[in-house]
N, C-alpha and C positions, 0 to 999 in steps of 0.2 A: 496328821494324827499319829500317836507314839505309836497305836499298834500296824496301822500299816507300815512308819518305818520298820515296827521289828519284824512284821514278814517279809520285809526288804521289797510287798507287792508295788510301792511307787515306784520302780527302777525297773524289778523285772517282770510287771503284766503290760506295758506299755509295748516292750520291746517283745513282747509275746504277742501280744495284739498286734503289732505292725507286721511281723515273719507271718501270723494267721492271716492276715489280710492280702499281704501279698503273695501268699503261697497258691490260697483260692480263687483270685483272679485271674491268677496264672495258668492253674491245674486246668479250671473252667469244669467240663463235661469231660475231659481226657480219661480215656480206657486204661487200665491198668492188665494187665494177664498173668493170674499168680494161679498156681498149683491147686486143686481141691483135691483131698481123699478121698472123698465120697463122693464124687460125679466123675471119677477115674481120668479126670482131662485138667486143660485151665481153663479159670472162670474169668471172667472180663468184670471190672469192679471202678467204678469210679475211682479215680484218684482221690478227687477230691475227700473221702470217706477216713482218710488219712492226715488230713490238715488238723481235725478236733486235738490231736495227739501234739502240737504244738501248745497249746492253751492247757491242758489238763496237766502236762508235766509241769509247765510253770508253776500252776494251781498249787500241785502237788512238793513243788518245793518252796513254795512261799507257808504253804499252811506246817509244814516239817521244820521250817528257821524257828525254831523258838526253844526258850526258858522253862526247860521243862520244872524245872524246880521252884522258879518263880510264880509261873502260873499254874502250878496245882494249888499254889499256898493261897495265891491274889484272889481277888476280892472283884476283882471285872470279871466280864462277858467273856471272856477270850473265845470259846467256842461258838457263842452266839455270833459274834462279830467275823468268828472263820465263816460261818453258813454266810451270811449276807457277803459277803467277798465271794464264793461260789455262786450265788445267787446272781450278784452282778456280772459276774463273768458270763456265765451262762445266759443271761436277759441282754451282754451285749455280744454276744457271738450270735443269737439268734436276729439280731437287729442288724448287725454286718453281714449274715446269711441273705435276709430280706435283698438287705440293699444291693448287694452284690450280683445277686439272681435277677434284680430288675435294670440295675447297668450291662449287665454283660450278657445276658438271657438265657448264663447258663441254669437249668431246672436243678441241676445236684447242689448247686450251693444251696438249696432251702434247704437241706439236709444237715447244715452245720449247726445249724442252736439245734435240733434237737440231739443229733449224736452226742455235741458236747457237754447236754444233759445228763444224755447218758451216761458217759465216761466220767463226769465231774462225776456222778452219784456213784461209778465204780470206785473210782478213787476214794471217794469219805468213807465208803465201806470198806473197802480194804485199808485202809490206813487207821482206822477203827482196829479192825480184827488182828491185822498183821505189822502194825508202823512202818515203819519206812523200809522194811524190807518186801513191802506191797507193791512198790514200786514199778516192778515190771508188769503187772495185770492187766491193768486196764491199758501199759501202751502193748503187751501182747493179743488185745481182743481183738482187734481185726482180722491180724494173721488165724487168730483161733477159726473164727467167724468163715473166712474164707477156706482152711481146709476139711474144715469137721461138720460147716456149715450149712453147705449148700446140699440139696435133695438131687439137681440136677442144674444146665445147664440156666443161667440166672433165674434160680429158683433155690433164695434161699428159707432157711428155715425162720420163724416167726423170731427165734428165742438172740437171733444176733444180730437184729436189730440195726445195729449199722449199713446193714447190704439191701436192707429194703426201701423200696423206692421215695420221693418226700411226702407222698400223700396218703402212705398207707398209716389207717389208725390204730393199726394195733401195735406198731412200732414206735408211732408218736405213744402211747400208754405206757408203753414198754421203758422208754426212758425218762418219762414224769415218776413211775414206780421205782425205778431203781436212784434218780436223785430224791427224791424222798423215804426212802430205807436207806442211803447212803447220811444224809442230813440228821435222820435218828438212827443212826449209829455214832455218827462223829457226836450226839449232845448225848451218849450214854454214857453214865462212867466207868460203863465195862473195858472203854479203850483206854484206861488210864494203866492198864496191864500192859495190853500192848504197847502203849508209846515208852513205858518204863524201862521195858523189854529190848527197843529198839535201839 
């Protein structure tokens, strides 16, 4: 299909998918121990919680390869056709989450389709508001999440959502809301500022 060749996603979600796949098989349930400010110690974080950040950058520069001159002018979907390429992404990171948590028995891998909900919908939203200089956001929210995030010892707060465990529902919400305000922002034409900008 022309427009996947032009966001070059035949070549490089494949090769995004495969690093994500093998990243999370690997990581499994493995403790990470990074700094928090706010519980004055380090907090212990899944690894895994860090693999979504392989897939959304890709995301994020297959949906940023393009013609910006051609497709403001064209007469396709172009934007329609980005959401459905997130969409898939997201519907197969969470179907590789599945699979992976029932080969390997690690329980954090069910946590990957939803974070990389989440992330995908930070990224439309910030590439929306700020173009490609949005770029660092969404791969700096973990690091956010982990030092601003936590209340106390693994105990973080609702709103960063990456640190929370895979069955809590308010986390699961948290990232259906933010890839659907991410999804209406990328079809609004207010981002036509910012990518002009970028």
């Amino acid at each position: 299909m022309w427009w996947l060749r032009a966001r070059r996603a035949h070549t490089r979600l494949p090769l995004g998918f495969l690093i994500f796949t093998l990243m999370a098989a690997i990581v499994q349930d493995t403790p990470l121990f990074l700094p928090s400010i706010w519980s004055g110690g380090s907090e212990i974080v899944q690894a895994v919680t860090l693999v979504p950040l392989v897939l959304t950058s890709v995301l994020f520069d297959c949906l940023y390869t393009r013609l910006d001159a051609a497709e403001t002018t064209g007469i396709r979907p172009v934007r329609f056709f980005d959401v459905l390429l997130t969409l898939g992404v997201v519907a197969l990171a969470l179907a590789l989450g599945e699979a992976i948590s029932m080969i390997t028995g690690a329980a954090s891998a069910e946590t990957l389709g939803r974070n990389t909900a989440f992330l995908a919908g930070l990224t439309l939203l910030c590439g929306a508001l700020f173009g490609r200089s949005a770029v660092l956001v969404p791969a700096l929210w973990p690091l956010i999440g982990v030092l601003f995030g936590m209340s106390g010892p693994g105990n973080a707060y609702p709103w960063t959502v990456l640190l929370e465990p895979p069955d809590t529902w308010y986390a699961s919400t948290g990232a259906l809301l933010m890839l659907i305000l991410g999804i209406g922002a990328h079809l609004l034409p207010l981002n036509r500022l910012a990518r002009s900008a970028a």
